[in-house]
C-alpha positions in Angstrom: -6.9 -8.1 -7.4 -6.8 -12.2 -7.1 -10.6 -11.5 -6.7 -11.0 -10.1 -9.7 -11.5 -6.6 -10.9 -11.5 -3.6 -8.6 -11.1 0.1 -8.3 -9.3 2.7 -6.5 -10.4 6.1 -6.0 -7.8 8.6 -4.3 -7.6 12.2 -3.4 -6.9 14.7 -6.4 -3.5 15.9 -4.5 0.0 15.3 -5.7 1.9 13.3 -3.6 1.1 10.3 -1.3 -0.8 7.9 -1.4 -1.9 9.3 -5.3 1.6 9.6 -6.5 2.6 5.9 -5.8 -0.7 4.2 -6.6 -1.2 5.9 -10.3 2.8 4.1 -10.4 2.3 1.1 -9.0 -1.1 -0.1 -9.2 -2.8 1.8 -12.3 -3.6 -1.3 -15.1 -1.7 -4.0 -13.2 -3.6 -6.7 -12.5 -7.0 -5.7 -13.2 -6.7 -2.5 -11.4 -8.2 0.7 -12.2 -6.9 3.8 -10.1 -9.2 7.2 -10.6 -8.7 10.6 -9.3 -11.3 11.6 -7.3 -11.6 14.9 -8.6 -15.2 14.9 -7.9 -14.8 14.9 -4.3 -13.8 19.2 -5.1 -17.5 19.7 -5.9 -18.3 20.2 -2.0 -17.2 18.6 1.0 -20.2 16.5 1.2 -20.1 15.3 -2.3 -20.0 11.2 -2.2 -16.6 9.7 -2.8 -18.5 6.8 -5.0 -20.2 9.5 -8.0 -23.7 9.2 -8.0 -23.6 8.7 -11.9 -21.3 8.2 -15.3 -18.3 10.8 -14.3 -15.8 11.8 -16.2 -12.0 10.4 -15.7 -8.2 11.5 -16.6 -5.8 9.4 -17.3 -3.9 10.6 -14.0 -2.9 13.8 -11.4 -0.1 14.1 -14.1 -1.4 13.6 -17.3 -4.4 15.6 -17.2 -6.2 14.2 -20.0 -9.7 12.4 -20.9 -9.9 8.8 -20.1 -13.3 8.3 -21.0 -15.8 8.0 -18.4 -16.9 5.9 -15.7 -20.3 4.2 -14.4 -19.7 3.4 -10.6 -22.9 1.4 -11.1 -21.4 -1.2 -13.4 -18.2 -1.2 -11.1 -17.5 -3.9 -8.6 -15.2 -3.6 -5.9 -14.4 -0.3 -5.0 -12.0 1.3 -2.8 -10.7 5.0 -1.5 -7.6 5.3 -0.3 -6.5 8.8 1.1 -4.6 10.1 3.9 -5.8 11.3 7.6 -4.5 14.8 6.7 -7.1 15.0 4.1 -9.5 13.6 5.2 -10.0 11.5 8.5 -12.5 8.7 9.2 -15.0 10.8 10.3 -15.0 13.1 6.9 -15.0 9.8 4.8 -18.2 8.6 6.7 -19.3 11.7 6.1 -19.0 11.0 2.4 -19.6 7.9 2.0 -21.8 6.5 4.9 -21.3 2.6 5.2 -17.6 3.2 4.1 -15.0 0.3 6.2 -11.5 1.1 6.9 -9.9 -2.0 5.8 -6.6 -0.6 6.8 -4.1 2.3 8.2 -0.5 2.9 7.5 1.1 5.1 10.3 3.1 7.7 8.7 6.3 8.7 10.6 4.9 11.9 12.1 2.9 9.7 14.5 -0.2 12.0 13.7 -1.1 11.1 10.4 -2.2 7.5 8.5 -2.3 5.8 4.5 -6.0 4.7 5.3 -7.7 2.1 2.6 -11.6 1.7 2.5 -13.8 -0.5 1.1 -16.7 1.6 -0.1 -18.3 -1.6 -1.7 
């Protein structure tokens, strides 16, 4: 966020990594977390929308936030968990997508991962 603006996308699950970025991250600093909630339209739907979307305000509070225009956003990123959806399934999504880093999990199967999707 030194850089200015950015955005988050994450999975539409509860738990991690949703639960703590929504906490942590949401409206600090110039950061905007999302739900992805888009991403339940079809396992091939793109991870960046390809137009205006509508948002909520959170997994928990399940109300409208207005709506988004990923054209007018700058940085974007996704962060999501292997069990979800690994590296290939995110390429998959969103071609071009770069893994600008992985957080083991303690099962030694599993990974935090964070792209930059632009």
């Amino acid at each position: 966020a030194r850089q200015g603006p950015l955005t988050l996308f994450t999975d539409p699950v509860w738990g991690p990594p949703a639960d703590s970025l929504f906490v942590y991250l949401n409206q600090r600093s110039g950061i905007r977390v999302y739900e992805a909630w888009w991403t339940t339209i079809s396992p091939h739907y793109p991870i960046v929308p390809p137009a205006p979307i509508e948002v909520v305000k959170s997994q928990y509070q399940r109300v409208a936030a207005g709506v988004i225009n990923p054209a007018a956003l700058g940085r974007i990123y996704y962060v999501t968990e292997t069990f979800y959806n690994p590296p290939a399934a995110v390429q998959a999504r969103q071609p071009g997508a770069q893994r600008v880093a992985s957080f083991p999990k303690p099962n030694g199967r599993d990974s935090i991962d964070i792209y930059r999707l632009r």
